[in-house]
C-alpha positions as CSV (number, residue, x, y, z in Angstrom):
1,X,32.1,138.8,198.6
2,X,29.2,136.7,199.9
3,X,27.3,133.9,199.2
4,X,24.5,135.7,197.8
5,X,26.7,137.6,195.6
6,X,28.7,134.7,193.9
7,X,24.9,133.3,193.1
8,X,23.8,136.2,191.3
9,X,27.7,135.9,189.3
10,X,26.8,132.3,188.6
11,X,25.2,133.1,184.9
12,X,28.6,135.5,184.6
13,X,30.8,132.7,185.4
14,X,29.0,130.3,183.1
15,X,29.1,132.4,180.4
16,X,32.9,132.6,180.9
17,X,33.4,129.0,180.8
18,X,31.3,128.2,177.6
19,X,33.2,131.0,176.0
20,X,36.6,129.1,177.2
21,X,34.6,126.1,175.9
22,X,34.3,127.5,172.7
23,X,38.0,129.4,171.9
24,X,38.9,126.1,170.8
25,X,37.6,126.5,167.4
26,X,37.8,129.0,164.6
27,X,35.9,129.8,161.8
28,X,37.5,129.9,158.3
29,X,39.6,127.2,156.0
30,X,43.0,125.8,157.8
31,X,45.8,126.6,155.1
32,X,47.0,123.8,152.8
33,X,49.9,125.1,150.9
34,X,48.8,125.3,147.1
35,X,49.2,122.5,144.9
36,X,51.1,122.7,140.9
37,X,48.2,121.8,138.8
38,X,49.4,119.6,135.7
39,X,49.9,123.0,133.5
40,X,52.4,124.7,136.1
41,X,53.4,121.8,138.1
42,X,57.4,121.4,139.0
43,X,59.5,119.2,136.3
44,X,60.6,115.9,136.8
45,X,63.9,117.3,136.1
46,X,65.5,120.0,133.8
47,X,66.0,120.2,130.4
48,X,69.7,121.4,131.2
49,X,70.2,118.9,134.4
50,X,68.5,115.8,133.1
51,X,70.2,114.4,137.1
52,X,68.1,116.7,139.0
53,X,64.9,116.2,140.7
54,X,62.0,119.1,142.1
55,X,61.5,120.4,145.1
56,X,58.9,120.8,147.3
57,X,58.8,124.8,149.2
58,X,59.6,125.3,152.6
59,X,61.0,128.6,154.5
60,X,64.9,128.7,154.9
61,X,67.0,131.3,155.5
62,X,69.7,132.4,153.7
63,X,73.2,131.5,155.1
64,X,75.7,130.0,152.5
65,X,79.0,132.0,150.6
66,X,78.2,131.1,147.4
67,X,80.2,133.7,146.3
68,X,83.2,132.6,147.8
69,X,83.2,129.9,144.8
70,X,85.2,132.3,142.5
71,X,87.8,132.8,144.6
72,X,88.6,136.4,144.9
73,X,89.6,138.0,147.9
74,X,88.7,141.4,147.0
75,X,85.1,140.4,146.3
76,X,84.7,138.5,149.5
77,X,85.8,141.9,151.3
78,X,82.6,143.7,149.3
79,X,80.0,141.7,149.4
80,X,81.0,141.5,153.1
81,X,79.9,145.3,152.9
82,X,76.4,145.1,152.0
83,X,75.1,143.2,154.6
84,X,76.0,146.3,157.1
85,X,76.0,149.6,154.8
86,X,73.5,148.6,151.6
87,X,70.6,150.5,152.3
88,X,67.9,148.8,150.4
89,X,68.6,145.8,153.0
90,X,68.2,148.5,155.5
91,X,65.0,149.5,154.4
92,X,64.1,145.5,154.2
93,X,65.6,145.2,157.4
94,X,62.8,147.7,158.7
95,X,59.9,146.7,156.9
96,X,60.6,143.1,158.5
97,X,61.1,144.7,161.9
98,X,57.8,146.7,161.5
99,X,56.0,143.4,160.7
100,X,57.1,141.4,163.6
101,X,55.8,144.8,165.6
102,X,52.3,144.1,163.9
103,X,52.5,140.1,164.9
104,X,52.9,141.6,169.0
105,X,50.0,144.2,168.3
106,X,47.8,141.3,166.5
107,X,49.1,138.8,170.2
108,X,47.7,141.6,172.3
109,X,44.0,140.9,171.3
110,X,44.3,137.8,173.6
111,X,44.7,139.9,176.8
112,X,42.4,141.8,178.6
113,X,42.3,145.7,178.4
114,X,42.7,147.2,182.2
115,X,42.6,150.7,182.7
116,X,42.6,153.0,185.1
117,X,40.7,156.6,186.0
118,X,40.6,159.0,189.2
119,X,38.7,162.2,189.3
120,X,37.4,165.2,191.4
121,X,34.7,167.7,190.7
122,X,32.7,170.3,192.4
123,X,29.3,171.0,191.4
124,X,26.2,172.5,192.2
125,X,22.3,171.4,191.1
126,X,19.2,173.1,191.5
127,X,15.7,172.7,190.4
128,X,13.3,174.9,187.8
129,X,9.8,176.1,189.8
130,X,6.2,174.8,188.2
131,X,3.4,176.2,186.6
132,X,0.1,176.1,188.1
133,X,-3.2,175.5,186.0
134,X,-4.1,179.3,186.6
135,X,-1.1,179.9,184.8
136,X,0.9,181.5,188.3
137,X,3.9,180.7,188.9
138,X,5.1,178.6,192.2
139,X,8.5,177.6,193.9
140,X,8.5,174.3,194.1
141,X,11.9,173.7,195.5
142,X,15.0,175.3,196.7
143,X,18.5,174.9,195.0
144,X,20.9,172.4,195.6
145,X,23.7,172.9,198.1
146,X,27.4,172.6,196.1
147,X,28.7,169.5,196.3
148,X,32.2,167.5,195.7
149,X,32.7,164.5,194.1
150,X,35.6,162.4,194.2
151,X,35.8,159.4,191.9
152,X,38.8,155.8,191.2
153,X,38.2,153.4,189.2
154,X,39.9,149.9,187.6
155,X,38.3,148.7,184.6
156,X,38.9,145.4,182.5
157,X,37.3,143.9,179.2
158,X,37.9,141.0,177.7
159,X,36.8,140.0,174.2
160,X,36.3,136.1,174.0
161,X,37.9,134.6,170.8
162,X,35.1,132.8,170.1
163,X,35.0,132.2,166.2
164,X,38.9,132.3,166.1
165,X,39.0,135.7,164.8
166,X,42.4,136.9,166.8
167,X,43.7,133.3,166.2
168,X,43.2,133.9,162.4
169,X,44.4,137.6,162.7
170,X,47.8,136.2,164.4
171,X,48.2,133.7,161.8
172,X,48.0,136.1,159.4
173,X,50.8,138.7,160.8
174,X,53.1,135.8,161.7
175,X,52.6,134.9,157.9
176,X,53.3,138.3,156.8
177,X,56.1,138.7,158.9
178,X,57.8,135.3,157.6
179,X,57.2,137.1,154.5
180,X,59.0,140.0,155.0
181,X,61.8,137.6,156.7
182,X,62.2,135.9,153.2
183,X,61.9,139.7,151.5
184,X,64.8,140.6,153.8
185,X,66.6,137.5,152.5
186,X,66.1,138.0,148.8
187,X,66.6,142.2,149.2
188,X,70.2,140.6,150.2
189,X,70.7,137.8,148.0
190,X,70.0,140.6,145.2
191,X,72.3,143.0,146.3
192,X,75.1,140.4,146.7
193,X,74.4,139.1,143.0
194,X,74.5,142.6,141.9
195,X,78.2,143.3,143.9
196,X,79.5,139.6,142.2
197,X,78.3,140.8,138.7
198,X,79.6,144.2,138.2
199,X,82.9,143.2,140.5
200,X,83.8,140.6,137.8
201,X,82.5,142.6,135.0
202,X,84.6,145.3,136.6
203,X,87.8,142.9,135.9
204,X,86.9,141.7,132.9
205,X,87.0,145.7,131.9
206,X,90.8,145.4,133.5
207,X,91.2,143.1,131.5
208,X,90.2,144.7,128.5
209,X,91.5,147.8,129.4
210,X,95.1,145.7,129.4
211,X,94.4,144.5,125.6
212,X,93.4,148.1,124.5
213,X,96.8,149.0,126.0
214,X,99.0,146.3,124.4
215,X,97.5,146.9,121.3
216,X,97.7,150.4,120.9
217,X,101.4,149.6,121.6
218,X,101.4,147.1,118.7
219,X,99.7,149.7,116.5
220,X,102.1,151.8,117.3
221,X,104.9,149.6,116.3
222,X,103.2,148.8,113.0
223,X,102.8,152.6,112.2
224,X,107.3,152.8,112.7
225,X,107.0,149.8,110.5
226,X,105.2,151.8,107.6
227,X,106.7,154.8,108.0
228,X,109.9,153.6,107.7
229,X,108.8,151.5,104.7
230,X,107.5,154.2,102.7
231,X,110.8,156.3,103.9
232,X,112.8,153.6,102.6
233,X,110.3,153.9,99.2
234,X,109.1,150.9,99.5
235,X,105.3,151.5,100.4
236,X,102.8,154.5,99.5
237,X,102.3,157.7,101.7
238,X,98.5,155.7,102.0
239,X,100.1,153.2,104.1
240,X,101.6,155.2,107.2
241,X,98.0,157.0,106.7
242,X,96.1,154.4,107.4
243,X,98.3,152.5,110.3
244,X,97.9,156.2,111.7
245,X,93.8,155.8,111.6
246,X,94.1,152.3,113.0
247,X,96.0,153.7,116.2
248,X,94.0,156.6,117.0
249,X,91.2,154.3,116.7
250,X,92.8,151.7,119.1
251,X,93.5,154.6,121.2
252,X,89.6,156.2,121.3
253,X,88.4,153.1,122.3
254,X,91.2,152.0,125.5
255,X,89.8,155.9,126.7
256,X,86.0,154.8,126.2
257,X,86.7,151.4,128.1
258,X,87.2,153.6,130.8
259,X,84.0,155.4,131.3
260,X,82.2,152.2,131.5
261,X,84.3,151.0,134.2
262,X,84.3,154.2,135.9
263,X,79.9,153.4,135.8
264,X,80.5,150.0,137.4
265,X,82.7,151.4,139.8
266,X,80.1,153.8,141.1
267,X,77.6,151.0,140.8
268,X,79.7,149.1,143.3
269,X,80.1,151.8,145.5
270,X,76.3,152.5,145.8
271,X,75.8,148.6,146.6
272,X,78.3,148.6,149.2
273,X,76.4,152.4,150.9
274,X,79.5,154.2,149.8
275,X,79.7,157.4,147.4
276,X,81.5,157.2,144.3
277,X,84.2,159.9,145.2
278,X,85.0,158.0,148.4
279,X,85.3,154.3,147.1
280,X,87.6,153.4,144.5
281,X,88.9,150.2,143.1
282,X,92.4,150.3,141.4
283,X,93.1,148.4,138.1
284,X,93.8,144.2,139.0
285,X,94.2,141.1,136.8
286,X,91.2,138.7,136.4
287,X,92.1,136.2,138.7
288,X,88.6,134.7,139.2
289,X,87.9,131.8,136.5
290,X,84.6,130.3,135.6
291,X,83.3,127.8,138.5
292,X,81.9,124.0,136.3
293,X,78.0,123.9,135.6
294,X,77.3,122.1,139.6
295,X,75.4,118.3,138.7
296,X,73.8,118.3,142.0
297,X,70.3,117.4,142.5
298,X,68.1,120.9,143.1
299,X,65.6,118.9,145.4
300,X,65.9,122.0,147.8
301,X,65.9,124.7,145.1
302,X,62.3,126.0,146.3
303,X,63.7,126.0,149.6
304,X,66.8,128.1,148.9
305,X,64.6,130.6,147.1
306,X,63.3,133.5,149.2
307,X,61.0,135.0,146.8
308,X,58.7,131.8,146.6
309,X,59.3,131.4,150.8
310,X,57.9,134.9,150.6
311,X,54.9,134.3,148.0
312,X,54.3,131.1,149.9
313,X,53.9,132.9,153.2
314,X,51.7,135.2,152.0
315,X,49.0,132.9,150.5
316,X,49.2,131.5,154.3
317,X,48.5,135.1,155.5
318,X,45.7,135.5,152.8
319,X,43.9,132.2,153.9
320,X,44.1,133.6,157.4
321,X,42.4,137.0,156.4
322,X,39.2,134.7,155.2
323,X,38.6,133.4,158.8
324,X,39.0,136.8,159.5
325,X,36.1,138.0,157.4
326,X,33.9,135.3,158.4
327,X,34.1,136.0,162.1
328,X,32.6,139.0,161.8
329,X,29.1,137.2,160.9
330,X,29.3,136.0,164.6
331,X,28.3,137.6,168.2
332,X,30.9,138.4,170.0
333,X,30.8,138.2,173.7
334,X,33.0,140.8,175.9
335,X,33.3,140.2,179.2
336,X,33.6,143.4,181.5
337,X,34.6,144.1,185.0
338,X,34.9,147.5,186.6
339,X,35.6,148.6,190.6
340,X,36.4,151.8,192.7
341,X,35.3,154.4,194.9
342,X,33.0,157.6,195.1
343,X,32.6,159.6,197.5
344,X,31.1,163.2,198.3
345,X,34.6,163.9,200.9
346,X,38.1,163.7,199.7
347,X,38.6,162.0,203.9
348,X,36.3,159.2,202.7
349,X,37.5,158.6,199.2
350,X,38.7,155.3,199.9
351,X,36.3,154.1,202.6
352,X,34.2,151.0,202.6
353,X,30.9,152.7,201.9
354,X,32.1,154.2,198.7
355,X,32.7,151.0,196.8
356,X,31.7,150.3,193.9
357,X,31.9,147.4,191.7
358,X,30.1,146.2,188.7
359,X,30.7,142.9,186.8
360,X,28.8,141.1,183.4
361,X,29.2,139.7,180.1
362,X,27.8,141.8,177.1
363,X,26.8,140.2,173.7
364,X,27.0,141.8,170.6
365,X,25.5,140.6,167.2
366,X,25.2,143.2,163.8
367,X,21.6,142.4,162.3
368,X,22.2,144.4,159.1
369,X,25.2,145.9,157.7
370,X,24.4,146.6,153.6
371,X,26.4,143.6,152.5
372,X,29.9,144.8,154.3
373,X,30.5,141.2,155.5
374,X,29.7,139.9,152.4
375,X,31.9,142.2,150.3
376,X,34.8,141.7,152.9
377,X,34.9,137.9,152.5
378,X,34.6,138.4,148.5
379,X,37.8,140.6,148.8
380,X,39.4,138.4,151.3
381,X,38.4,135.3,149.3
382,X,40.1,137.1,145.7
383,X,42.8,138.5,147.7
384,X,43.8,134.9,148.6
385,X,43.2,133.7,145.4
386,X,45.6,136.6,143.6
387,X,48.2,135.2,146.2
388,X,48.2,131.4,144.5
389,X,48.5,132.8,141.3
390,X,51.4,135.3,142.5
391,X,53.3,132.2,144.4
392,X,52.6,129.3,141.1
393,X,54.3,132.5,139.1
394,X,57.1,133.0,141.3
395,X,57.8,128.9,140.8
396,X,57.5,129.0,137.5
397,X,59.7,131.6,136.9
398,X,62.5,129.8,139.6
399,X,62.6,127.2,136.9
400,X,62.7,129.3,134.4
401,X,66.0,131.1,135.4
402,X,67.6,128.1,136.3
403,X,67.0,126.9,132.9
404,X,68.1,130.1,131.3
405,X,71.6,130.3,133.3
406,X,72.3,126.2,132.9
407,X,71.3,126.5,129.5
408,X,73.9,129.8,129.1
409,X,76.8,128.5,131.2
410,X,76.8,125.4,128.9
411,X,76.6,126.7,125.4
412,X,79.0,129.8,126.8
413,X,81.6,126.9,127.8
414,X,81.8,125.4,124.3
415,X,81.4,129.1,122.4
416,X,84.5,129.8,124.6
417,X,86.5,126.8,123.0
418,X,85.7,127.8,119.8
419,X,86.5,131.0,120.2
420,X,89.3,129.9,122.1
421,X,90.6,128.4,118.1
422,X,89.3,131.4,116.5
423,X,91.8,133.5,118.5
424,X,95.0,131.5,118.3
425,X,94.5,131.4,114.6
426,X,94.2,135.4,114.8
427,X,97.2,135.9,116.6
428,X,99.2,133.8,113.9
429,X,97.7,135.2,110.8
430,X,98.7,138.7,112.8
431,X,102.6,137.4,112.7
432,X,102.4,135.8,109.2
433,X,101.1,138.7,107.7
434,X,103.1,141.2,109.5
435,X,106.1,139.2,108.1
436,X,105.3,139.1,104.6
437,X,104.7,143.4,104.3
438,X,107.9,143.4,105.8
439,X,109.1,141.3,103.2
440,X,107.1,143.7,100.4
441,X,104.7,140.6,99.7
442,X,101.4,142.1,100.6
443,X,100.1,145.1,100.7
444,X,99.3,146.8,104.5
445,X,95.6,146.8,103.7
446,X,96.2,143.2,104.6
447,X,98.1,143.8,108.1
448,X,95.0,145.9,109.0
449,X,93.2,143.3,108.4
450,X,94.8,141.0,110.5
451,X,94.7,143.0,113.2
452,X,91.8,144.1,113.0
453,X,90.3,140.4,113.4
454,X,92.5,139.6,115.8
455,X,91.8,142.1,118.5
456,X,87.5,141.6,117.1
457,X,88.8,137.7,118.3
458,X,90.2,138.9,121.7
459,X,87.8,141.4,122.7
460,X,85.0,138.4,121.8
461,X,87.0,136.1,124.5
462,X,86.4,138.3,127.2
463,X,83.2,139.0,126.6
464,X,82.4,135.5,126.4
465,X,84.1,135.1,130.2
466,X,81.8,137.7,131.3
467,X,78.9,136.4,130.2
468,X,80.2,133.0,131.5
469,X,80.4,135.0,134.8
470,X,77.2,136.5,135.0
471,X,75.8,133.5,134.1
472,X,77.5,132.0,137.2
473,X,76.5,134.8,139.9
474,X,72.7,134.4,138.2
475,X,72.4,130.6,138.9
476,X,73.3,131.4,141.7
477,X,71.0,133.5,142.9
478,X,68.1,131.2,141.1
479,X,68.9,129.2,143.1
480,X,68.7,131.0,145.8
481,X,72.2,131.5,146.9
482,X,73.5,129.2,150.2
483,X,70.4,128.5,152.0
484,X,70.2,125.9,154.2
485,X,68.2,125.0,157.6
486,X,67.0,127.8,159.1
487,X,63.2,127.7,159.4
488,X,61.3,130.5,159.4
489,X,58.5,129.1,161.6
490,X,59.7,130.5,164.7
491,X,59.7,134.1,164.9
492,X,62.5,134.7,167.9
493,X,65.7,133.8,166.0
494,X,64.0,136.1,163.6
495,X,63.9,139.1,165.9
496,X,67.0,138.5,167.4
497,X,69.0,138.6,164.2
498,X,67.0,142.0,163.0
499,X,68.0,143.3,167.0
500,X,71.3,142.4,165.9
501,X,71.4,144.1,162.2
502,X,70.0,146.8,163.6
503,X,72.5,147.8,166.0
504,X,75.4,146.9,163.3
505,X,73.6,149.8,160.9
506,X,74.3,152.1,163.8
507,X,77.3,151.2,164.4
508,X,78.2,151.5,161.0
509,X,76.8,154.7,160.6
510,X,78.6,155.9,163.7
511,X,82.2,154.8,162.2
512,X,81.4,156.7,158.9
């Protein structure tokens, strides 16, 4: 290129470096992460953990056992399952993987576009003859020989960022994709709940299922007691009757215990991606207890919750969109640069005297649009503004179920000691009575009574424990499971880890 030709470039190359000049800005407000007015703002502590403290938000990811607290084998080895064969983590799984996709398609607005053509064509012109003014027609000229043409050519554009709007369209995606990181995160942290909750509900049905047993045993021990009392003439023909009644109805209700375990079973099977007829879980002692009310100090409970890391992100991705919108009131300036060769003869298709080249910047500005700006910037402008509300919610509500399950676990513990009273003194108003019909003291109406309030006592304990449970497994998914230092601010570990899931889906779906 000579001389002459970089001076006639020289108002191209300026335009190139004031628009390099210029990337450095963007239009729109830099995000501030919203602030707890007085009316929703985070309590100085709890009213159930007058020790703890708030928290201030921040992106984690989800990495702590917290289920591993109840000390059950078997429920270790299922929630281990969900992580590879739930499918609603699978579907999270790819909507996260679909949004880091969008973060590279929103990156690619920084490079130029190149592309490519090549063509050959064969054509022939000719021209139309004129009138004369005496209305005569007159050939003018002859037709055109055929000719060939044969065409290459690069071309690249380049849209300065001038106003920040790719800058602003890549903040938002990243945001959006650290949002569907945290969805990911709580799509699992529900599913894991939901495997410890019906698993010790499950056991707690054992366990019940074990008490319907024994006492349709010891109703049917009381009902050879009356019936050889009123053989021996001692007691009325009413008495065997009604021991009878209290059996079978002991007896109805050990077989209905069993359809709702048989329902949680299923459930279980459907958490862990297995069907019901292939997934079973025999009969097994409670062995898990009750873990203390924790007296930590919560300071990282908005951390360790991925819904408000996800509600968070997205009023980051909002506030991006607005910079967005306002970037299209601006000019844009494309810069454009195209070369090749044409030629009439495919022998000189790539010769020297067929180049051709073109190179310039190009300025674009909308004068009138009908208010579209305008009414995209509104939208943007509500849409971030629904977003702050939607996150302020999502903290208020964190609170609110950690309240709920502190304030359950500890009234639970103390209705369980009561109850714990209420039972033993059940059990021996069972033997005293039981005694004196032997002894023809009292009548059997009294013996059913007995019973009757004693098994009301047990089945009451247990529910109690599973209450207690699911109080347990819901704290801890308030408080957003085991969370602990992995930030969400860098997008690779991300990607790496859904690689990784992904290929364990496959390979799980290959074993089955």
């Amino acid at each position: 290129m000579t001389q002459q030709d970089l001076f006639k470039l020289k108002p191209v190359l300026m335009a190139l470096a004031v628009s390099l000049a210029l990337t450095a800005c963007a239009v729109g407000p830099d995000y501030v992460r919203p602030q707890m007015d007085e009316a929703t703002m985070a309590p100085a502590v709890f009213k159930e953990g007058q020790n703890w403290k708030p928290a201030q938000p921040r992106d984690l990811m989800a990495d702590g056992k917290w289920w591993e607290m109840f000390n059950d084998a078997q429920l270790n080895a299922l929630v281990a399952q969900v992580d590879v064969s739930n499918q609603n983590l699978a579907l999270a799984e790819a909507n996260f993987r679909s949004a880091v996709a969008l973060v590279q398609s929103s990156r690619s607005a920084y490079s130029p576009t190149l592309s490519a053509s090549a063509g050959a064509s064969r054509g022939r012109s000719g021209s139309a003859g004129s009138s004369t003014s005496s209305g005569t027609s007159s050939s003018s000229g002859s037709s055109g020989g055929v000719r060939n043409s044969y065409t290459f050519s690069l071309t690249a554009a380049w849209e300065a960022d001038i106003w920040g709007k790719v800058r602003r369209d890549v903040e938002s995606s990243q945001a959006s994709a650290q949002a569907s990181a945290a969805d990911l995160a709580g799509a699992r942290l529900s599913a894991q709940a939901q495997v410890a909750q019906n698993y010790l509900q499950l056991r707690v049905l054992d366990a019940q299922q074990q008490l319907l047993d024994d006492t349709v045993q010891a109703y049917q021990r009381s009902l050879e007691v009356a019936q050889n009392q009123y053989n021996a003439g001692m007691v009325a023909k009413s008495d065997v009757i009604q021991a009878q009644t209290q059996l079978k109805s002991a007896q109805a209700s050990a077989l209905d215990n069993g359809v709702t375990r048989a329902q949680i079973e299923h459930a279980i099977a459907l958490l862990v991606g297995k069907t019901p007829a292939s997934f079973s879980l025999p009969r097994s002692p409670l062995t898990a207890v009750a873990p203390p009310v924790p007296q930590g100090v919560p300071s990282m409970l908005l951390e360790r919750r991925p819904d408000v890391a996800a509600a968070e992100r997205r009023v980051a991705s909002a506030n991006a969109k607005i910079g967005v919108a306002k970037a299209a009131y601006f000019p844009s300036l494309t810069l454009s640069a195209s070369g090749g060769y044409q030629s009439s003869t495919f022998a000189d298709w790539f010769t020297l005297p067929g180049r051709v080249w073109s190179l310039g910047p190009q300025l674009a500005q909308t004068i009138f649009d009908g208010g579209a700006r305008q009414a995209a910037t509104d939208q943007a402008i509500a849409s971030y503004d629904g977003t702050v509300a939607t996150y302020k919610q999502t903290v208020l509500t964190a609170f609110q179920e950690v309240e709920d399950n502190l304030a359950a676990l500890r009234i639970l513990e103390q209705e369980a000691a009561v109850q714990g009273e209420a039972l033993q003194a059940a059990r021996q108003a069972v033997t005293l009575v039981t005694n004196q019909y032997k002894a023809g003291t009292v009548s059997y109406v009294n013996v059913i009574t007995a019973q009757a309030t004693a098994l009301s006592a047990e089945l009451n304990s247990l529910n109690i424990l599973n209450r207690r449970m699911a109080a347990s497994v819901l704290l801890a998914k308030a408080l957003g499971g085991g969370w602990d230092g992995h930030s969400l601010d860098d997008l690779g570990p991300l990607e790496q880890q859904s690689a990784e899931r992904a290929r364990g889906l496959k390979e799980n779906a290959a074993l089955r």
